[in-house]
ROKOLFI-400828 format. One record per residue (C-alpha): y, x, z; residue number from 1. Coordinates in Angstrom, 3 decimals. Example, Ala and Ser with C-alpha at 12.3 -4.5 7.8 and 13.67 -1.06 7.14 Angstrom:
BEGIN
[site [-4.500 12.300 7.800] 1],
[site [-1.060 13.670 7.140] 2],
end
This chain:
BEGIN
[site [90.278 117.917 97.529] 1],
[site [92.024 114.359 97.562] 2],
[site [95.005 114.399 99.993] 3],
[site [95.331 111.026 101.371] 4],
[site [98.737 109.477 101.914] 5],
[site [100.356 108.636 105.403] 6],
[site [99.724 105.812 106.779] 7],
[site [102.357 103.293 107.657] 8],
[site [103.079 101.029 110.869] 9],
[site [102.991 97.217 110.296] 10],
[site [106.395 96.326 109.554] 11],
[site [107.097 93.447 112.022] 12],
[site [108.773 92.842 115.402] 13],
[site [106.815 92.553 118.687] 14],
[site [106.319 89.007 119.956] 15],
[site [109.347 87.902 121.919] 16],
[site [107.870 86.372 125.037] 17],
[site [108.677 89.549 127.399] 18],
[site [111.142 90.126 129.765] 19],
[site [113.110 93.429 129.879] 20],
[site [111.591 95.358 133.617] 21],
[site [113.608 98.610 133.089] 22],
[site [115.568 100.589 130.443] 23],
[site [116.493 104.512 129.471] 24],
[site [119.300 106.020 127.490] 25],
[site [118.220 109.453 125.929] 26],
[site [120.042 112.053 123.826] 27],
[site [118.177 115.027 124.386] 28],
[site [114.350 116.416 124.713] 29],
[site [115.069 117.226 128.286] 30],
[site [115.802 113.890 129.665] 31],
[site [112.192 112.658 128.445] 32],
[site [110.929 114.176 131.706] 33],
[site [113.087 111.765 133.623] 34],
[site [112.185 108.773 132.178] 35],
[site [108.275 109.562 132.401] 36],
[site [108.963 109.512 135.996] 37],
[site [111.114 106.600 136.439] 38],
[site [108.611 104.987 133.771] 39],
[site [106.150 106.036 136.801] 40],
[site [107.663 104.631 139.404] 41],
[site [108.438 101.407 137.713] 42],
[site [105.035 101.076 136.949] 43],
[site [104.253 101.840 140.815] 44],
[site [105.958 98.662 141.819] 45],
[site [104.096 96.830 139.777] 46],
[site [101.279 96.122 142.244] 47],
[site [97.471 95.933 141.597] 48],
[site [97.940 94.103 138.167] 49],
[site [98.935 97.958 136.463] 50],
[site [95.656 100.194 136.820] 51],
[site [96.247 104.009 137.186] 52],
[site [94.775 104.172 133.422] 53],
[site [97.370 101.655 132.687] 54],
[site [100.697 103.241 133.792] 55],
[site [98.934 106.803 132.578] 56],
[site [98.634 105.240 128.826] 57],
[site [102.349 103.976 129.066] 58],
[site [103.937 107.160 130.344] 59],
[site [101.885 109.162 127.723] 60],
[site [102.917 106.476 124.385] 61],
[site [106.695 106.453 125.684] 62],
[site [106.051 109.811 126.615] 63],
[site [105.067 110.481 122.305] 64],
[site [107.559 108.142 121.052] 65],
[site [110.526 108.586 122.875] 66],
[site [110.204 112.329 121.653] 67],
[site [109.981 111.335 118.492] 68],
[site [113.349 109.023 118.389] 69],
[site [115.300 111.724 119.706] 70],
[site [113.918 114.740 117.567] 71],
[site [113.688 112.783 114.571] 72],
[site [116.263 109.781 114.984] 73],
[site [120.253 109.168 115.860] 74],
[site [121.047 109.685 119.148] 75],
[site [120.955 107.859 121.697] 76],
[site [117.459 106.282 121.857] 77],
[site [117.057 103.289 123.878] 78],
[site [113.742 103.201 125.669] 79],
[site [112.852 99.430 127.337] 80],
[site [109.781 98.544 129.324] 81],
[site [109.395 94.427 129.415] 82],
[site [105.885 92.466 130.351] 83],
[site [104.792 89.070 130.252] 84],
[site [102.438 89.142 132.527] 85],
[site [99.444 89.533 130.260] 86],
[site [100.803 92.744 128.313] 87],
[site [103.310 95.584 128.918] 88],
[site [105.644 96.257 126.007] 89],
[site [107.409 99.644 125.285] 90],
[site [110.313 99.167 122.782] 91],
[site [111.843 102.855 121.657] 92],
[site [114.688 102.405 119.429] 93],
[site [117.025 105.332 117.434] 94],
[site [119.901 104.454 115.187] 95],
[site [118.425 105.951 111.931] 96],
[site [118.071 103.392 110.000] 97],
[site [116.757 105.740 106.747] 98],
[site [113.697 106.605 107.763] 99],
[site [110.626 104.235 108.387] 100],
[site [108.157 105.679 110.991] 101],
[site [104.883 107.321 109.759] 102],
[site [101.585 107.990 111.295] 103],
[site [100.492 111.459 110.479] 104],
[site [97.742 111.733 107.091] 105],
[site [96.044 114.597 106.497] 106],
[site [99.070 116.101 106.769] 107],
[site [99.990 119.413 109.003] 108],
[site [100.377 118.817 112.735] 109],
[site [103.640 120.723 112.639] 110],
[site [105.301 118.017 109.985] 111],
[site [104.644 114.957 113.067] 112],
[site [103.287 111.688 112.676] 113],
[site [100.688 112.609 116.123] 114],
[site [102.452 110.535 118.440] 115],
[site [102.626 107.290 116.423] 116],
[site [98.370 108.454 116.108] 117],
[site [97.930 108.572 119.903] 118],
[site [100.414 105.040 120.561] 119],
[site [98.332 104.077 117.930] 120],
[site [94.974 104.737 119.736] 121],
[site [95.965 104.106 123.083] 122],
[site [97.966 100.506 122.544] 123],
[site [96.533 96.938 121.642] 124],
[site [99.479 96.955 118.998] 125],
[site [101.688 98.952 117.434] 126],
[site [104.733 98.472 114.784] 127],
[site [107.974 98.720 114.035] 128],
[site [111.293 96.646 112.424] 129],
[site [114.776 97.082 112.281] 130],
[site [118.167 95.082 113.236] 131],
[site [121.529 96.134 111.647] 132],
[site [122.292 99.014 114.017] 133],
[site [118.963 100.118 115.127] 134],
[site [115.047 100.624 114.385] 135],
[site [112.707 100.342 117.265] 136],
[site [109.015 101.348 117.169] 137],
[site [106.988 99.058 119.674] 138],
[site [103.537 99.457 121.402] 139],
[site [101.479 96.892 123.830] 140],
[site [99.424 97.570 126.193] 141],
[site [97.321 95.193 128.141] 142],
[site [97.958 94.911 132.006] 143],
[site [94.551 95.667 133.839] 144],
[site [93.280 95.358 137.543] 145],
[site [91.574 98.343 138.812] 146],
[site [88.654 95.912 139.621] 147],
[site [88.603 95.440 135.582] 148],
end
């Protein structure tokens, strides 16, 4: 049986027209809960433009990669929601700077990689990059009307 090798994120930063809407600090598991609901209610204010399916994608991918950053990075993790309009952006950032980000292979479920796979499925875009203190794993997701 050939055992494929993970697959990797595209190394690159997001584009940088977006504007930052809202921001969490996180150290711990627990306080994931609390910023899937402020995520919520962010997303809430956002009028017609953010579909139901739209704000339920973006709670579930910060949901999956928040969790990540703080089980498998350096505290804290820095989780921003920005837009341009057009496109919601969730940037998750960790201070481990060691470890590149990995979608799962054939690997077992318990070893990780699944929530990169569903941000993966569930965004237009996904990737990652690094600055000197930080790396941040980014998804978009396009902004939709419930009419569309």
């Amino acid at each position: 049986m050939t055992v494929r090798q993970d697959d990797e994120l595209p190394n690159t930063a997001p584009p940088e027209d977006f504007a930052e809407i809202a921001r969490w600090i996180l150290t711990e598991v627990d306080e994931v809960a609390a910023m899937r609901a402020g995520l919520q209610e962010r997303l809430g204010e956002g009028g017609p433009e953010t579909a139901e399916s739209t704000a339920e994608k973006l709670v579930l991918i910060a949901s999956e990669l928040a969790t990540n950053a703080v089980r498998h990075g350096l505290p804290p993790t820095v989780v921003r929601l920005l837009g341009d309009g057009q496109v919601w952006l969730l940037d998750v950032a960790d201070h481990d700077l060691s470890t590149p980000p990995r979608l799962a292979g054939d690997r077992d479920p318990g070893h990780g990689g699944l929530g990169l796979m569903i941000a993966r499925r569930l965004s237009l875009a996904v990737g990652w990059y690094t600055t000197d203190q930080s790396k941040h794993v980014w998804a978009t997701v396009g902004r939709s009307s419930p009419e569309a």
